[in-house]
N, C-alpha and C positions, 0 to 999 in steps of 0.2 A: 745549372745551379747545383751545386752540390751539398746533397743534404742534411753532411755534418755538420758544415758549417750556416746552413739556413736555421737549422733547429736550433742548435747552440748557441746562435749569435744573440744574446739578451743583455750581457754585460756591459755596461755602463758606467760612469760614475763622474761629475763635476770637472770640467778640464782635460779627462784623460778617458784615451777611449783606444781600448784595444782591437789591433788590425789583423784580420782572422785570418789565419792561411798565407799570408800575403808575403813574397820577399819587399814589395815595393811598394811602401806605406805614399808614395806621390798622390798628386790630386788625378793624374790618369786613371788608377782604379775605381771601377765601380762595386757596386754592393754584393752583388749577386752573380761574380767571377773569380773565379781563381786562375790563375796561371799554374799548372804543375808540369813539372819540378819549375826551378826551382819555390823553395818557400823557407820563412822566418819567423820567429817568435818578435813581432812588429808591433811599436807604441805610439801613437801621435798625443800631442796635448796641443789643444787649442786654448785661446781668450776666454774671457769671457762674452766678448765678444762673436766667438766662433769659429775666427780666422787661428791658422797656423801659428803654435807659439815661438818665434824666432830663438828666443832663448831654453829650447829644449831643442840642441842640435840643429838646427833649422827648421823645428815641428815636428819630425818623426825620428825615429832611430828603427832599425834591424838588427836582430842577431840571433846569427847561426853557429849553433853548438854544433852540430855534425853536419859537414857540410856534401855528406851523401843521402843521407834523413829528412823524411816529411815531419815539418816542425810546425809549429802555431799556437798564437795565445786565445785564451777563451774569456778571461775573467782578468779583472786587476784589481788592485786599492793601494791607498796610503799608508806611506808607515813612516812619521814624523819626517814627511816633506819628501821622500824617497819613496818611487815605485815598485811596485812590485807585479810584475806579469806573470800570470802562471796558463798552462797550458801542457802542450803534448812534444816528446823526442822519444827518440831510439835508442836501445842499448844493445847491442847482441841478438837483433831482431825482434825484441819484445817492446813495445810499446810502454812507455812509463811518462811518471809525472815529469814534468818542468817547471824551473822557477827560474825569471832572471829578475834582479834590481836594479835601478838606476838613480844614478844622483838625479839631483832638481834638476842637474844642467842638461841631461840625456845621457852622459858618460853611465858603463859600466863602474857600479859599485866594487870594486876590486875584492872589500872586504868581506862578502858574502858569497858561503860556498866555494867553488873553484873559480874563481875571476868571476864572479859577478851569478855563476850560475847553478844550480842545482838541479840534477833528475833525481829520481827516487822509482825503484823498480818493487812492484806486488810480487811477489812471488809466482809460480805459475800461471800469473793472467796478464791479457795486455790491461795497461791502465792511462787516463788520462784527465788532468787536473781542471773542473770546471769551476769551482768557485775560491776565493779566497778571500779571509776577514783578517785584520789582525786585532789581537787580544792585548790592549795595550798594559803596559806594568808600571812600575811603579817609577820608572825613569826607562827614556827609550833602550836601553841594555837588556832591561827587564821585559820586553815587550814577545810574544809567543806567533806565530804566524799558524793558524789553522788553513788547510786544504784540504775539503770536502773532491773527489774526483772517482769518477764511473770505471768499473773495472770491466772485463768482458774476457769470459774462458772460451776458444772458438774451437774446443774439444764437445763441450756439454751445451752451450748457445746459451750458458748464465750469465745474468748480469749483476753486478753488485756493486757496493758503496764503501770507499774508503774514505777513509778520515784520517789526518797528517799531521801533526805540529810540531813546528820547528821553532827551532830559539831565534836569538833578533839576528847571528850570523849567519843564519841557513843548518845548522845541523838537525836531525832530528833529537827532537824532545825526548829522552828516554824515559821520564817520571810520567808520560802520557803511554800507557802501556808499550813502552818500549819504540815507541816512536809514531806507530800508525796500526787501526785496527780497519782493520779489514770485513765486511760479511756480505757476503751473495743474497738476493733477494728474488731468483725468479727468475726466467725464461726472460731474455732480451736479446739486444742488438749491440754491434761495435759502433753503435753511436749513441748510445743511448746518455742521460743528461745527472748529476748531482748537483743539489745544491747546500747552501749550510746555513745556518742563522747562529746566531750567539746572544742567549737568553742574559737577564740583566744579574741572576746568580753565578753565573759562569758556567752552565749548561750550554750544551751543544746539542743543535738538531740539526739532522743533513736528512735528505729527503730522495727520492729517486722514483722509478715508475717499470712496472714491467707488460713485456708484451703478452700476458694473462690480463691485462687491462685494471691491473693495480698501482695505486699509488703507497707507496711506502715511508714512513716516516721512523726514523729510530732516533734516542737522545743519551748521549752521555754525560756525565760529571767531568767533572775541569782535570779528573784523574783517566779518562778514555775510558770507563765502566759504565756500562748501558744501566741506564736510572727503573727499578724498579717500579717507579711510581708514576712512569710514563707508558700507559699501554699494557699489553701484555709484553713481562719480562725488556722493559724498554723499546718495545717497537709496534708499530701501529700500520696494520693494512686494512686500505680501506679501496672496495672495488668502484670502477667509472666508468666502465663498459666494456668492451670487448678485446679494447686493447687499452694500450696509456703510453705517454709520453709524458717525461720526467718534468715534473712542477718544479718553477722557483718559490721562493719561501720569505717572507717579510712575520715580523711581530705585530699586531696591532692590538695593543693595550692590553699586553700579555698573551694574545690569543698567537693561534699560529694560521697564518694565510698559505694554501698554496696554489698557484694558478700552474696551470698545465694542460693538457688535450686528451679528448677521449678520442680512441677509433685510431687510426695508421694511415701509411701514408701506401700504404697497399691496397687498400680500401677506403674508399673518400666512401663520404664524409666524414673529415677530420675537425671537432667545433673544441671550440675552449672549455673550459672546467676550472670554475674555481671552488675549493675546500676550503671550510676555517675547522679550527680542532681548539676544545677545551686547552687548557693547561697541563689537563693528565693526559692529554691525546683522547680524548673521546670528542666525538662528532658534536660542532657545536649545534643543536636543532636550533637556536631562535636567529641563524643564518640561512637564509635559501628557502625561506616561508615552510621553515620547519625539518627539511632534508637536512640541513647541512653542507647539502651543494648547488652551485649555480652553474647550469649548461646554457653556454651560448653559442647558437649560432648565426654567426654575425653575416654571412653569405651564404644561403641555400646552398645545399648540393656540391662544396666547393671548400678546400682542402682551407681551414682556418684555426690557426692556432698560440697558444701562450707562450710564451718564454722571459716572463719578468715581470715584477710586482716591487708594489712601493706603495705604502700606508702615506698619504695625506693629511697634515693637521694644520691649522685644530678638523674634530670633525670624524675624524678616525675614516677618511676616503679611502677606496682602497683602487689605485690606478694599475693597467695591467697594461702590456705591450706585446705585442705579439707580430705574426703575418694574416695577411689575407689576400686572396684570391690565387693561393700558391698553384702555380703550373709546372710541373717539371719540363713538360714536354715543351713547352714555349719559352723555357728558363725566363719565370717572370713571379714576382710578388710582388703585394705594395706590405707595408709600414702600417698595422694597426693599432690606435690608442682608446683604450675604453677605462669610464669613473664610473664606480660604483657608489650608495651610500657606504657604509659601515654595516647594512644588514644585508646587504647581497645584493639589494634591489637597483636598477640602471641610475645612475645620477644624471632627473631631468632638470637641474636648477640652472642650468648657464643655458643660454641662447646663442642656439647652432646657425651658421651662414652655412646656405649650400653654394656648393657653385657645380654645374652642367660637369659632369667627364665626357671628354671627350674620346671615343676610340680612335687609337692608334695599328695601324700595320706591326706585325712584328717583322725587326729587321729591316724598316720602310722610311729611310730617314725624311723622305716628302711630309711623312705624315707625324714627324716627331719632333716638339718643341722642347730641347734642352733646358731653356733656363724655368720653364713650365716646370718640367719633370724635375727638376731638385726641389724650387720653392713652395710649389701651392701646398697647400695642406687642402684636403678634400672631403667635408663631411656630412654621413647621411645621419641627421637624430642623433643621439647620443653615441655612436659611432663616427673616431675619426681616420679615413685612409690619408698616407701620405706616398706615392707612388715615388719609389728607390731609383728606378733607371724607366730611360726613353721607352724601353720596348715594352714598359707595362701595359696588358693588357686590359682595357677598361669597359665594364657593364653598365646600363643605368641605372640609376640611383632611383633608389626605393625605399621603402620601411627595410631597414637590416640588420636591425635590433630582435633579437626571439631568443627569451629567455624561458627555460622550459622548466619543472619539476623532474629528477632523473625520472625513467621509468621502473616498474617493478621488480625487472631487472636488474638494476644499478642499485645494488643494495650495498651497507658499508661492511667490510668485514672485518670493524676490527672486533 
């Protein structure tokens, strides 16, 4: 399994769902494979029913801007009825942003960027594009494309956070400081994770996480000038343990959510973490029975972590997605879904069905039931696993809910 794509993969969104790494967006791929070389910046849309959209090329489209290049998309959305994929190409051996568009039909948008596609190069560091919103205007012409993407200098081992907007063609914005602003946040990894939100003033927040075990949050104005009145000097660090791994970011009723992981994946245990922050960026205390943060560890002892969030209404829920029971060494995870209230606390109001897991061989096809391993959803208490592929390996089911107060340790610093 490979890790980039395990941590990264959280991206989502209604009908269209971006195919990580993959040349070959077919039903043969599973979740938790890649084939390298080749690979493609790959879009599927399904029904709403689930199945394949016939009328989007046959349900998937590829395409490959360099076709000597490790390519892939991370993140997508809409932009009046047209996609947009963004993710990671090559240029002169640096690493940079990608964006490709596509009509409704799956056709390459001609009319954005260079045939359909745009990279965008940070200057001295590799870079790669993980989230993308668009900022709609006042008629789809007027519409702005923000890219929130993780940069990584493998000179000094820093990681940091750019931020991009483009017009409704693909060029870079230049009234947004000149197209894209850039800042380093701390010691990290070339895989490390940004994400972005777009407040209802037309504020920007992107977010990221460094391997000093901080999460980072900075905000700018609709002009790419980091907001004063957010944090110190526009940006907000706040420590989660030892290490961190970059939170995704949702609004909920103004406030800011970010779910993400404490700990590495060099040292298990790896558990979730979710932060809420005031509106100025300060820690909200009356989340997390006064901390301001929620640690879970949803499997003892056992590599479990965030990568996506979505507020739930009415109700202000706040739903997080992540993996659990991750194995490198077994290339194996399942599919985590946990609800929180609005205060931090587990969401025990729905009644959970358990059903027995059963362990599997890995690599053992006797012992492995396909159409098992796609459908069941599998859940302990307010924890639900959904096991991705055959070879998952499975524990028994227990309390595996344990949501703790950080320790004294885990103090915030913004």
């Amino acid at each position: 399994m490979d890790r980039n794509t395990l941590w990264r993969l959280g991206t989502a969104l209604p009908l269209v769902l971006s195919c990580i790494g993959l040349a070959d967006c077919s039903g043969t791929n599973d979740t938790t494979t890649a084939a390298l070389p080749p690979t493609a910046i790959a879009v599927k849309r399904y029904t709403a029913l689930g199945q394949p959209d016939a009328g989007f090329s046959g349900g998937a489209v590829a395409t490959k801007i360099d076709p000597s290049e490790f390519e892939y998309a991370l993140a997508a959305a809409l932009q009046s009825g047209k996609i947009i994929a963004a993710g990671h190409s090559v240029l002169a051996g640096q690493g940079v942003m990608a964006l490709v568009r596509y009509n409704t039909d799956g056709s390459l948008d001609t009319g954005f960027g260079s045939s359909g596609t745009v990279r965008t190069a940070i200057r001295s560091v590799n870079a790669v594009a993980t989230a993308v919103v668009v900022q709609p205007g006042a008629t789809p012409a007027d519409d702005k494309i923000l890219v929130a993407g993780s940069t990584f200098d493998p000179s000094t081992g820093t990681t940091g956070i750019v931020l991009a907007r483009y017009t409704a063609n693909g060029t870079l914005d230049a009234t947004f400081a000149g197209g894209f602003v850039n800042a380093a946040i701390g010691p990290g990894t070339s895989v490390d994770n940004a994400s972005l939100a777009l407040q209802g003033d037309g504020s920007i927040v992107v977010a990221g996480a460094t391997t000093a075990g901080d999460f980072v949050l900075r905000r700018y104005d609709s002009n790419g000038v980091l907001d004063p009145n957010f944090g110190t000097n526009g940006a907000v660090t706040t420590h989660v343990g030892p290490s961190a791994m970059g939170p995704a970011i949702a609004l909920q009723s103004g406030k800011i959510v970010a779910a993400g992981a404490s700990g590495s994946f060099a040292s298990p245990p790896l558990n979730g973490v979710l932060v809420r922050y005031n509106t100025n960026g300060t820690l909200d205390l009356t989340f997390g029975g006064g901390t301001g943060m929620v640690f879970t560890d949803t499997v003892p002892s056992s590599n479990n972590f965030a990568n996506a969030v979505a507020v739930q209404t009415p109700g202000d829920k706040i739903v997080v997605a992540g993996h659990a029971f991750v194995d490198f060494a077994a290339d194996t995870s399942d599919i985590i879904v946990l609800r929180y209230n609005a205060n931090g606390t587990p969401d025990t109001s729905q009644v959970i069905q358990e059903e027995p897991r059963r362990a599997s061989n890995v690599g053992d096809p006797a012992n492995c039931d396909p159409a098992r391993s796609v459908d069941r959803q599998v859940t302990t208490n307010r924890t639900m696993f959904t096991p991705i592929r055959c070879r998952s390996v499975v524990s028994a089911i227990g309390q595996a809910w344990s949501t703790t107060s950080p320790p004294s340790a885990r103090r915030n610093g913004v």
